[in-house]
Backbone atoms as SQL, in Angstrom:
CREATE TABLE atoms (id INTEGER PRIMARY KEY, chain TEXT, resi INTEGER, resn TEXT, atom TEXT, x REAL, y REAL, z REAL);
INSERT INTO atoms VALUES
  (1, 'A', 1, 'UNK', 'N', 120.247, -111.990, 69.111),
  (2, 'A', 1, 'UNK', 'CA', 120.636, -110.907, 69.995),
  (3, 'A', 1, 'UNK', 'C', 120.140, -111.209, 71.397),
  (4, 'A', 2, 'UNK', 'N', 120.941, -111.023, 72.933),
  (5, 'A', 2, 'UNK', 'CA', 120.697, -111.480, 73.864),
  (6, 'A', 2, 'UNK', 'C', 120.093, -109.968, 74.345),
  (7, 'A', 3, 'UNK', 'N', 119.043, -110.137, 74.870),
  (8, 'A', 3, 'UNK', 'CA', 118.893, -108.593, 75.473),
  (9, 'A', 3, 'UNK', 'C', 119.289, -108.424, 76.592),
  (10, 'A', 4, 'UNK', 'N', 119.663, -106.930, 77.276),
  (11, 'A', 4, 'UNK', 'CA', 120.159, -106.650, 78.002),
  (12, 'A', 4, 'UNK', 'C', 118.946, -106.292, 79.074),
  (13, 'A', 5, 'UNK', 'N', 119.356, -106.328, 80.870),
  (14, 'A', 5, 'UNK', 'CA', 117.870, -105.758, 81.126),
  (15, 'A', 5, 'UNK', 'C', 117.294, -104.715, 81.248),
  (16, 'A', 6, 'UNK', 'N', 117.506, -103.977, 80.537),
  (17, 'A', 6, 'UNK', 'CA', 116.821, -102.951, 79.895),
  (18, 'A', 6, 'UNK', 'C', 116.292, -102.739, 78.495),
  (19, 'A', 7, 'UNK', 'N', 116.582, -104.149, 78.041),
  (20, 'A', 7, 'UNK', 'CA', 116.124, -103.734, 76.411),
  (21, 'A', 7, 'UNK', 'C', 114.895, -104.824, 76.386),
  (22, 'A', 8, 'UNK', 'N', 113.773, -104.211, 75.679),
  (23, 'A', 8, 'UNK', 'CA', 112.689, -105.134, 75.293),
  (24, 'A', 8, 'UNK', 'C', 112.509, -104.999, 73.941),
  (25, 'A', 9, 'UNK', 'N', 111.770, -106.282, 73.288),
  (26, 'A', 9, 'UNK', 'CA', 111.737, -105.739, 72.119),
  (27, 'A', 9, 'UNK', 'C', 109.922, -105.334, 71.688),
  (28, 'A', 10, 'UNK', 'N', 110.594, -104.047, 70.672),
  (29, 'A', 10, 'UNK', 'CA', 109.157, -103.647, 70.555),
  (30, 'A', 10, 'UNK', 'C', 108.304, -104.360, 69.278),
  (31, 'A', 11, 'UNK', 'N', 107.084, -104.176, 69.189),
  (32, 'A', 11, 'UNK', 'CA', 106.029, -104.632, 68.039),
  (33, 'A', 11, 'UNK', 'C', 105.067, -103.875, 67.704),
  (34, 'A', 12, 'UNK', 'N', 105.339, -103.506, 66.519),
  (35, 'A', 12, 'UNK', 'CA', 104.033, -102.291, 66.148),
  (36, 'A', 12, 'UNK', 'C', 103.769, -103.131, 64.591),
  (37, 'A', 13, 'UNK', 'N', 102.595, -102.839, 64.816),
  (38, 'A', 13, 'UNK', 'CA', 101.293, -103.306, 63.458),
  (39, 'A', 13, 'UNK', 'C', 100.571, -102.381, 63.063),
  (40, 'A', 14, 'UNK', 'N', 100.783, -101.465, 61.929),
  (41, 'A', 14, 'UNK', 'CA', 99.554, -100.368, 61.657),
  (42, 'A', 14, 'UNK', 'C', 99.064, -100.947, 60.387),
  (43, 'A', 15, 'UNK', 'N', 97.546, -100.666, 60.067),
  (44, 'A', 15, 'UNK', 'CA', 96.725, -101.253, 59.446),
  (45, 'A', 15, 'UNK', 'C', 95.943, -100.134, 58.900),
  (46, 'A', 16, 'UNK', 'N', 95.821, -100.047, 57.487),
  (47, 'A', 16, 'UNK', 'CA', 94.652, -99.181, 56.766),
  (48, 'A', 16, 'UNK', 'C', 93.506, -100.151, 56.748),
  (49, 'A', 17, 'UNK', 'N', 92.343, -99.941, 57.047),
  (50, 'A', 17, 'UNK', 'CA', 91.306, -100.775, 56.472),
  (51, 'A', 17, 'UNK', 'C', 90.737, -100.400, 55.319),
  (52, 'A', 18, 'UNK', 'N', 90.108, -101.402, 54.367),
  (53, 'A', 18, 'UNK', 'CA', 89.217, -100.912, 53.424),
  (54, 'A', 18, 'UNK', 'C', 87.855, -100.154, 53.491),
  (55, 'A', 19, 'UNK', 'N', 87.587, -99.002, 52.981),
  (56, 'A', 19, 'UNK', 'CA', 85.945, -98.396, 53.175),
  (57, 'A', 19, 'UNK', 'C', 84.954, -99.771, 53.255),
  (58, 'A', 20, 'UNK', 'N', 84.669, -100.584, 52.710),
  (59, 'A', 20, 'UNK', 'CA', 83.944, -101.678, 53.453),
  (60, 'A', 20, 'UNK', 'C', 84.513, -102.908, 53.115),
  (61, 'A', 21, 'UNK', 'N', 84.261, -104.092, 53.811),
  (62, 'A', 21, 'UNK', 'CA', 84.746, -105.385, 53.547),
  (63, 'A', 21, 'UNK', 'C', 84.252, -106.134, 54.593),
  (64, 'A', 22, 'UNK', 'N', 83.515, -107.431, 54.522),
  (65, 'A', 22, 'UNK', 'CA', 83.133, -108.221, 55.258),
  (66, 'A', 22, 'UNK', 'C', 81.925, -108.105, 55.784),
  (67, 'A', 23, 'UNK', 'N', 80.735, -107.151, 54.948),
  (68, 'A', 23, 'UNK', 'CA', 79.912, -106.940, 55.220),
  (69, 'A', 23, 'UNK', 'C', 79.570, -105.738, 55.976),
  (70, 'A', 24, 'UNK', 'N', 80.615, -105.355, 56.502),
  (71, 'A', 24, 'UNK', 'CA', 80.953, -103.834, 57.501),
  (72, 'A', 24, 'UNK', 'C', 81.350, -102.795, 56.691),
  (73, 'A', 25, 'UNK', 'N', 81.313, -101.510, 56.963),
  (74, 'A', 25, 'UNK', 'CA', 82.054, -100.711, 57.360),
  (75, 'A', 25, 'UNK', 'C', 83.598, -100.334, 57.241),
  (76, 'A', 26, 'UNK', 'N', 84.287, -99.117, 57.466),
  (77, 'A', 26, 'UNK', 'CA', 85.539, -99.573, 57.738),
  (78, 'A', 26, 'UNK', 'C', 85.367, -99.130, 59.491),
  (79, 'A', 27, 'UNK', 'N', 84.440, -98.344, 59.743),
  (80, 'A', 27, 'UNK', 'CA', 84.337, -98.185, 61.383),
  (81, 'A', 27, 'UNK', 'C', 84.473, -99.183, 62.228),
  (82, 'A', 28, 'UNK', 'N', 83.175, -99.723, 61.689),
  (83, 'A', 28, 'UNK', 'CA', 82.684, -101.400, 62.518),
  (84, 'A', 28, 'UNK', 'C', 83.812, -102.189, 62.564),
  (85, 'A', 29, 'UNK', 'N', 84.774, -102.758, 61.336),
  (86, 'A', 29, 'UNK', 'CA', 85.807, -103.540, 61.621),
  (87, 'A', 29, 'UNK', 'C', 86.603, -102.713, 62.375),
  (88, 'A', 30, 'UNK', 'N', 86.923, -101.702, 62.110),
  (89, 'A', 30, 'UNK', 'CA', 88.031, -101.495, 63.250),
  (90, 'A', 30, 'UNK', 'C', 87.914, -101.562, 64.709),
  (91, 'A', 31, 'UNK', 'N', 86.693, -101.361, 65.256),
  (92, 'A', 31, 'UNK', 'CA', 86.238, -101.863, 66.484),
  (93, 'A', 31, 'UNK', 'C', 86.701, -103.114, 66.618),
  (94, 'A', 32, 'UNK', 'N', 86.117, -104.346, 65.528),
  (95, 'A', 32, 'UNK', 'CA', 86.196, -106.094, 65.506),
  (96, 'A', 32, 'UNK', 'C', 87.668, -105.901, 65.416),
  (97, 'A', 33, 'UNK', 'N', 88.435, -105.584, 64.847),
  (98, 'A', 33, 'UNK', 'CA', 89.841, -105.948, 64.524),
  (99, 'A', 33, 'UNK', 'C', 90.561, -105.386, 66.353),
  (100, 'A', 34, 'UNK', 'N', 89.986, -104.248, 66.597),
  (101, 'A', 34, 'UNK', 'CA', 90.558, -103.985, 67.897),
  (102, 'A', 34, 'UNK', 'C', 90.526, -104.826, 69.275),
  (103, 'A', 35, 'UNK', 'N', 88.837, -105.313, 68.773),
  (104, 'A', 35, 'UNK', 'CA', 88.516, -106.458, 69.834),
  (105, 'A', 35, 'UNK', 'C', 89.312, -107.859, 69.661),
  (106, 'A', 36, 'UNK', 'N', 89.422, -107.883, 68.486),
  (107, 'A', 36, 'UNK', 'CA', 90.461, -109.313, 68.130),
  (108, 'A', 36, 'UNK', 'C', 91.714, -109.252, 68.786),
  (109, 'A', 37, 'UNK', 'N', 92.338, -108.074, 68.724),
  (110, 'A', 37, 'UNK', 'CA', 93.272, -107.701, 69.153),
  (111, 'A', 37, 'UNK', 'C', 93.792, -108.109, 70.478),
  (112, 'A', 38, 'UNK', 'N', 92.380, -107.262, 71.214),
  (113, 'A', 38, 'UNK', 'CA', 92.367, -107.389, 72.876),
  (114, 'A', 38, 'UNK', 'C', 92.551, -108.697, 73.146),
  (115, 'A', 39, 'UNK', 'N', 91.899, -109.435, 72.750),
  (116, 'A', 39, 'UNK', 'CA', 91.871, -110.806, 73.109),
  (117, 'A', 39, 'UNK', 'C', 92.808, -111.697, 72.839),
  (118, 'A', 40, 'UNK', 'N', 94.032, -111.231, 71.859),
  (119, 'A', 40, 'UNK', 'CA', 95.782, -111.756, 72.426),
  (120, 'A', 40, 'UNK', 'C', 96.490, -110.952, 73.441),
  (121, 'A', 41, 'UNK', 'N', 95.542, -110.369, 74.181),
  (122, 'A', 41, 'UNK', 'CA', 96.514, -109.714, 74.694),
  (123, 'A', 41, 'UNK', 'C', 97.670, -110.438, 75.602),
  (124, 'A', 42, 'UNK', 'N', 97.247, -111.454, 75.909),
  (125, 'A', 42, 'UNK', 'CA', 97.860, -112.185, 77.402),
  (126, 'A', 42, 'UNK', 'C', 97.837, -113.623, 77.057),
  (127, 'A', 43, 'UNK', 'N', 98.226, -113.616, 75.475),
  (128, 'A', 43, 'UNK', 'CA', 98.197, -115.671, 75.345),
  (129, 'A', 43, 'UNK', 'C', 99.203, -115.939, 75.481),
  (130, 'A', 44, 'UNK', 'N', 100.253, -115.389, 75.977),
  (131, 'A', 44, 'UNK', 'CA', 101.656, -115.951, 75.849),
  (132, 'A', 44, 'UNK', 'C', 102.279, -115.411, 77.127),
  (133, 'A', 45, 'UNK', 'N', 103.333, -115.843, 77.940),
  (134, 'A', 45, 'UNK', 'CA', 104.321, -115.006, 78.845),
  (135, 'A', 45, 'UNK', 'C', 104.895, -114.663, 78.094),
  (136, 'A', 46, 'UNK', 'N', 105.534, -113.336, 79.013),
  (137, 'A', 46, 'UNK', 'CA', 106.600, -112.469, 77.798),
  (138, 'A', 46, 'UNK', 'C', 106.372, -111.027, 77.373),
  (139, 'A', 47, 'UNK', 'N', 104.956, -111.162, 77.327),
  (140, 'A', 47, 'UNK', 'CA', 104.282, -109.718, 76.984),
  (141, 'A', 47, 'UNK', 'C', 104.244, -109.099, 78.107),
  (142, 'A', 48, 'UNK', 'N', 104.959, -107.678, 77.649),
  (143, 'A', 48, 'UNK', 'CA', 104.953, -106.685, 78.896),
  (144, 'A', 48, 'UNK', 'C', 103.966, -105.711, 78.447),
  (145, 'A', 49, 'UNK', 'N', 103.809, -105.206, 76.952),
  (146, 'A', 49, 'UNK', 'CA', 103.007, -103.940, 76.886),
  (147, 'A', 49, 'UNK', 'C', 101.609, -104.683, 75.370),
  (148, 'A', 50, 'UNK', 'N', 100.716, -104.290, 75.824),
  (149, 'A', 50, 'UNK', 'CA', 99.543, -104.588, 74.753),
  (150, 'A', 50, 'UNK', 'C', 98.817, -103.350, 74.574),
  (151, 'A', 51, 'UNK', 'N', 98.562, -102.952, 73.304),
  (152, 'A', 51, 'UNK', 'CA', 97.677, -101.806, 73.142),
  (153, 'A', 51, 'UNK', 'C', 97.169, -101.914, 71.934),
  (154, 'A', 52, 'UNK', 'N', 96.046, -102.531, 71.706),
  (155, 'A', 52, 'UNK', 'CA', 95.319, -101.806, 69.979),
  (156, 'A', 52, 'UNK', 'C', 95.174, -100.752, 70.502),
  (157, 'A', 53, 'UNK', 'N', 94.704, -99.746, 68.997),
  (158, 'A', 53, 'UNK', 'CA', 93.954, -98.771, 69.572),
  (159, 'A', 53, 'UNK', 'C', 93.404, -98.220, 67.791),
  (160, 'A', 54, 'UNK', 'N', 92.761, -97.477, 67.955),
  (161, 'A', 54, 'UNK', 'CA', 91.302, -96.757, 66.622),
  (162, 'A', 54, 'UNK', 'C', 92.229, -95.814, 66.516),
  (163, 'A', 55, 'UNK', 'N', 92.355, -95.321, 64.922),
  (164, 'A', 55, 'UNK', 'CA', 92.635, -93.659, 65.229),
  (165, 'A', 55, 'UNK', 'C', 91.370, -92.959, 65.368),
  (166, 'A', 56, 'UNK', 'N', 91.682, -91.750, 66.301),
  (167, 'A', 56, 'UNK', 'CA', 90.889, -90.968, 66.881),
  (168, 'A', 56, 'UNK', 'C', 90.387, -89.896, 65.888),
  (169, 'A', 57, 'UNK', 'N', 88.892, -89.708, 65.527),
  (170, 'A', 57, 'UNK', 'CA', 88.571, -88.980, 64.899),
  (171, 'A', 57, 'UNK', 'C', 89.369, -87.079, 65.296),
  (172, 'A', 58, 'UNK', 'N', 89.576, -86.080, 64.599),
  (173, 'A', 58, 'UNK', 'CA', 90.111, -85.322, 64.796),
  (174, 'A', 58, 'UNK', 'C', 91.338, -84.761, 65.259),
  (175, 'A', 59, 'UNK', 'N', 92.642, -86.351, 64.869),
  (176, 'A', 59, 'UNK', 'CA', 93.845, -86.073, 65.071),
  (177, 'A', 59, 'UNK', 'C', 94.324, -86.658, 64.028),
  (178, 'A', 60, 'UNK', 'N', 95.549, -86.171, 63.560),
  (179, 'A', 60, 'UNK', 'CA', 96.242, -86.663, 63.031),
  (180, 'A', 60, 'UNK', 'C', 96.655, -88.230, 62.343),
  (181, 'A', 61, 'UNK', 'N', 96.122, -89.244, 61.381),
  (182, 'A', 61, 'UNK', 'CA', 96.874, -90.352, 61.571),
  (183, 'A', 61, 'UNK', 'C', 96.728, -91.080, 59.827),
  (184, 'A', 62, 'UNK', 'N', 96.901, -91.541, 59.728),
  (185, 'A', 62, 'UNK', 'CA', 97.881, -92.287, 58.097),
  (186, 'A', 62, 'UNK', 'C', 97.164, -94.003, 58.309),
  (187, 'A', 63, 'UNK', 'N', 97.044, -94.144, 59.169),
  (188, 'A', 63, 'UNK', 'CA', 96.338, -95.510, 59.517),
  (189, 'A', 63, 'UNK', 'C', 95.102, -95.955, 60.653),
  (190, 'A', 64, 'UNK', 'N', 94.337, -96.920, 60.040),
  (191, 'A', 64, 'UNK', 'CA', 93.085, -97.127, 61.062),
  (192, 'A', 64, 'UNK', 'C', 93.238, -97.796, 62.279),
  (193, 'A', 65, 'UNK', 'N', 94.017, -98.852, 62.660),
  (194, 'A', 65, 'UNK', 'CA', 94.395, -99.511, 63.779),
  (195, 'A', 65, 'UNK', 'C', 95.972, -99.768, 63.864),
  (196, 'A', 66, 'UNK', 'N', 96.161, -99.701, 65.421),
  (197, 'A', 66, 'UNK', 'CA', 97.780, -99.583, 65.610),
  (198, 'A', 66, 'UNK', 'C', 97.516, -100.684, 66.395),
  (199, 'A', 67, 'UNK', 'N', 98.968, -101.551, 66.801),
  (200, 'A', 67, 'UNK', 'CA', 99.164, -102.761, 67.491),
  (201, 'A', 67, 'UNK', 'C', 100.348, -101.706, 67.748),
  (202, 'A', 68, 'UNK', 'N', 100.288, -101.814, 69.154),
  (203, 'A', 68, 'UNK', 'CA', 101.793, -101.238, 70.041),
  (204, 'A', 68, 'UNK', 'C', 102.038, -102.492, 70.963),
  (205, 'A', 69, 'UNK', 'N', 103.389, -103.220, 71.055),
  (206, 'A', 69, 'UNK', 'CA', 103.297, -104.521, 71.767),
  (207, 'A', 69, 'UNK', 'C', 104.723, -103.861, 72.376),
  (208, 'A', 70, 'UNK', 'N', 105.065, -105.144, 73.334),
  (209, 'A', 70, 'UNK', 'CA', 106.544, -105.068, 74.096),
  (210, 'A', 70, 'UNK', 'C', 106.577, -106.439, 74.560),
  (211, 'A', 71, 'UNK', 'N', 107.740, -107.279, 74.229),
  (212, 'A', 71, 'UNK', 'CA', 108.149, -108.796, 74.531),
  (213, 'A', 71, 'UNK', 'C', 109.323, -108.614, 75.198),
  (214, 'A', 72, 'UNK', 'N', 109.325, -109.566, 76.270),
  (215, 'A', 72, 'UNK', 'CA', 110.734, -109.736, 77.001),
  (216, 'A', 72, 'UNK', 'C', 111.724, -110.416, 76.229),
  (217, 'A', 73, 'UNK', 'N', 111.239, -111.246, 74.785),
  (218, 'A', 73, 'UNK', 'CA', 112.328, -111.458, 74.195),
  (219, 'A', 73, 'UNK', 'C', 111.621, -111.927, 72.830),
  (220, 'A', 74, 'UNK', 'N', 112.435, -112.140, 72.244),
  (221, 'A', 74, 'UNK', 'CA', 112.164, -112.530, 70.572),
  (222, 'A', 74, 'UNK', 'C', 111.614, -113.953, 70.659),
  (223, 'A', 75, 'UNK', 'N', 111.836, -115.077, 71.956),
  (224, 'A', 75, 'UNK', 'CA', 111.021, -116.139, 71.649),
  (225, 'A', 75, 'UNK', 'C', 109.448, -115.840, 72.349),
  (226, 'A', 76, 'UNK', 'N', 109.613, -114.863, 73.097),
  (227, 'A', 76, 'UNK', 'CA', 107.873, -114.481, 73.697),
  (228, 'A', 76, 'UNK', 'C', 107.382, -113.918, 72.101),
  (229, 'A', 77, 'UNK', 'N', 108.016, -113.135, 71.490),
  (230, 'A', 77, 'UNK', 'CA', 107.027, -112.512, 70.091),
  (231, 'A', 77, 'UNK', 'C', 107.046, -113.644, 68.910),
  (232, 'A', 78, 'UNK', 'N', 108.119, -114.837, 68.967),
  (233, 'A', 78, 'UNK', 'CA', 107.374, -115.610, 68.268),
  (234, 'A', 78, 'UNK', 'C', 106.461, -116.559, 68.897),
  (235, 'A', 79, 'UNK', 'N', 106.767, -117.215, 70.020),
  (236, 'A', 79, 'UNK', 'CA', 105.558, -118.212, 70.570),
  (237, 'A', 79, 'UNK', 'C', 103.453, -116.951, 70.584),
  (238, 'A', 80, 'UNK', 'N', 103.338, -115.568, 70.425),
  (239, 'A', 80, 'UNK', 'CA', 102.626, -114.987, 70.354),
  (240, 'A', 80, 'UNK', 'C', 102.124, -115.549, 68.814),
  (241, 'A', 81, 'UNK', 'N', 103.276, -114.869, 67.919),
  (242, 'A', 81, 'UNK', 'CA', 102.633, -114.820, 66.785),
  (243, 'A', 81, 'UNK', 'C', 102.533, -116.501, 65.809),
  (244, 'A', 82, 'UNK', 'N', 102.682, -117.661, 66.626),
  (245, 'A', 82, 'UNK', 'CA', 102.274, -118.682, 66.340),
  (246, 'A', 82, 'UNK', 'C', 101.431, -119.548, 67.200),
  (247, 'A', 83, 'UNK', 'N', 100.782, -118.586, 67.892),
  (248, 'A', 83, 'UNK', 'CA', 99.501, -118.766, 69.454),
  (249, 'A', 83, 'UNK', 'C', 98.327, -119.165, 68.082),
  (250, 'A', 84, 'UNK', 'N', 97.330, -120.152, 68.381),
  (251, 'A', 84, 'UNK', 'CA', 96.206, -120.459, 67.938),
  (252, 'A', 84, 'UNK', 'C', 95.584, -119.522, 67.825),
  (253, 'A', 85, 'UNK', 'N', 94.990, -118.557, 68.818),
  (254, 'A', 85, 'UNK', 'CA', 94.638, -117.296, 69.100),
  (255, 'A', 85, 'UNK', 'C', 94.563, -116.576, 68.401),
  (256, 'A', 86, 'UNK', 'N', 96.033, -115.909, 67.999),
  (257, 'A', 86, 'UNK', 'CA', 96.404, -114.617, 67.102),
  (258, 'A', 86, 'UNK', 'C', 96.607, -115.603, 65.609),
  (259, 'A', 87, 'UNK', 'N', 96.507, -116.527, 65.162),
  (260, 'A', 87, 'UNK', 'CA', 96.730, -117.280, 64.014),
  (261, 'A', 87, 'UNK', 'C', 95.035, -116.962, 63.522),
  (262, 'A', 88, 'UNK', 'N', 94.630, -117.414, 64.288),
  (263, 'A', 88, 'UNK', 'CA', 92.769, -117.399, 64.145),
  (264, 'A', 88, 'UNK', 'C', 92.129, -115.928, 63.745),
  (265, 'A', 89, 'UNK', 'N', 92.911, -114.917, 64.221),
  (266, 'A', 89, 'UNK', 'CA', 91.864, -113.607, 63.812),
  (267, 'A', 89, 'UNK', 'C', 92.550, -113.180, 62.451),
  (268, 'A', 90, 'UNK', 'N', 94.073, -113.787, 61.853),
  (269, 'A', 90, 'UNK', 'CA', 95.002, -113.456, 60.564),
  (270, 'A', 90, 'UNK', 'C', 93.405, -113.126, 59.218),
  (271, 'A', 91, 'UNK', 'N', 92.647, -114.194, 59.393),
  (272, 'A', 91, 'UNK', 'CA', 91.889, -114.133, 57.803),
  (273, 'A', 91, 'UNK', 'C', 90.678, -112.908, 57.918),
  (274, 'A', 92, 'UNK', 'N', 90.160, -112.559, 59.021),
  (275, 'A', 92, 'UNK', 'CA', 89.539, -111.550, 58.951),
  (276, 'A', 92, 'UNK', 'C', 90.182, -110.275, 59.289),
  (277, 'A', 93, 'UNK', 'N', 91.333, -110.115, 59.493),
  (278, 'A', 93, 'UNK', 'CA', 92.285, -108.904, 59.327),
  (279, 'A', 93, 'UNK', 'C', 92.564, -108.828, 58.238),
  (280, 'A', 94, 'UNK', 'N', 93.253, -109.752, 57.856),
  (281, 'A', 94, 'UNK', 'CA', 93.402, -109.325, 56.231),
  (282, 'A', 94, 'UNK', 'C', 92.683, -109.427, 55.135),
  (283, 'A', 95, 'UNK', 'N', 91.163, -109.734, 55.581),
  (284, 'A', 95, 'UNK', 'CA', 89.998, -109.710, 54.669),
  (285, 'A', 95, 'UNK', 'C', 90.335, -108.310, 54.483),
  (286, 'A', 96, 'UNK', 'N', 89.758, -107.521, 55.563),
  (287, 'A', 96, 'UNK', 'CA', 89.395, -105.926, 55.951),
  (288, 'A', 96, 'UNK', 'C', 90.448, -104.925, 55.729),
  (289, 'A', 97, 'UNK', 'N', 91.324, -105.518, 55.506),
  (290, 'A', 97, 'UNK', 'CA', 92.606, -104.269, 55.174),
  (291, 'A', 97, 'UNK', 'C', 93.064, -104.281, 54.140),
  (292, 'A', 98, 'UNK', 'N', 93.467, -103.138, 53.908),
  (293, 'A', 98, 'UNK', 'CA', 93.929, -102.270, 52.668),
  (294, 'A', 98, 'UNK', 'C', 95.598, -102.262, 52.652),
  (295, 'A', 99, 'UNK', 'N', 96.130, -101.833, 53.516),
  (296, 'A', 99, 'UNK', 'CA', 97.790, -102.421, 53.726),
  (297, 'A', 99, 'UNK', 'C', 98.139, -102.889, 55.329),
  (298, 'A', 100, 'UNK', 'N', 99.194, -103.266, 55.386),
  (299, 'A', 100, 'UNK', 'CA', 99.985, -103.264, 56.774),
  (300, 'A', 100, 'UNK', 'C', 101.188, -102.873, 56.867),
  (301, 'A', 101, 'UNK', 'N', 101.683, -102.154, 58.176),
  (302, 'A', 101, 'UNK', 'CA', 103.100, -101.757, 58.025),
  (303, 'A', 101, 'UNK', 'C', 103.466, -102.616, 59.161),
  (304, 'A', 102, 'UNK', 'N', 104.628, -102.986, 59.273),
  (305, 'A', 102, 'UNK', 'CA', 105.174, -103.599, 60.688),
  (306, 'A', 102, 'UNK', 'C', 106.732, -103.026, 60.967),
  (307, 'A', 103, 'UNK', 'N', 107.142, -103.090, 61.912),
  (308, 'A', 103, 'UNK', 'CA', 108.235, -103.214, 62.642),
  (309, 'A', 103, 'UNK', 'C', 108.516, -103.483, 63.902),
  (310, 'A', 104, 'UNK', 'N', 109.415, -104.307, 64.088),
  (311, 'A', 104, 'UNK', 'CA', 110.365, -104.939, 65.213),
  (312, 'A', 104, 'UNK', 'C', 111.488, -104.261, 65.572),
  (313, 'A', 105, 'UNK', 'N', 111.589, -103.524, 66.858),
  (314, 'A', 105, 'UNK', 'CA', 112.622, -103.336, 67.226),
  (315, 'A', 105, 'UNK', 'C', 113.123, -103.498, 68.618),
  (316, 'A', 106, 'UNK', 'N', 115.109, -103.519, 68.680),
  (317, 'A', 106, 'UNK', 'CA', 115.054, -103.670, 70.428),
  (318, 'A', 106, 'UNK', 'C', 115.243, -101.927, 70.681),
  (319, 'A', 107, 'UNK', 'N', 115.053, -101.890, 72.163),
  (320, 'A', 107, 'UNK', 'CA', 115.326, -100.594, 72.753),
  (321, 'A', 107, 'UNK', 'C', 115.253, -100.617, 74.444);
């Protein structure tokens, strides 16, 4: 699909963590998993929007960490998700978690 310029495509990652794993917490990792996070934020051109983020004690949420992304195109979100970088934090994310949901979309 060629995007139009107005369409980016989006990337969301939500993540349950396990009550503990890796010696932590499920608090503590979600901090580490958020900080892992931060630190793809900018390995690739292409990325327009980066956001981990915790769910917030006293609202609403179904999952412990969200990945909200935005790529100028489908080869910026794959050259990301085959970055050394984001390949490197895969085994202690999925030590610590309990499921993942994903979706890709344009808009």
């Amino acid at each position: 699909m060629t995007l139009s310029s107005k369409e980016t495509l989006k990337h969301i990652v939500m993540w349950k963590l396990k009550d503990h794993a890796e010696g932590a917490d499920k608090a503590t990792n979600a901090v580490k998993v958020k900080a892992l996070l931060d630190s793809c934020a900018n390995v690739v051109p292409g990325i327009i929007k980066f956001e981990a983020v915790i769910a917030q004690e006293g609202l609403e949420s179904t999952c412990d960490v969200i990945l909200y992304s935005e790529f100028d195109s489908r080869a910026a979100l794959d050259a990301y998700q085959e970055h050394p970088k984001h390949v490197a934090i895969k085994p202690f994310v999925g030590a610590v978690r309990e499921s993942r949901q994903a979706i890709d979309y344009y808009s």
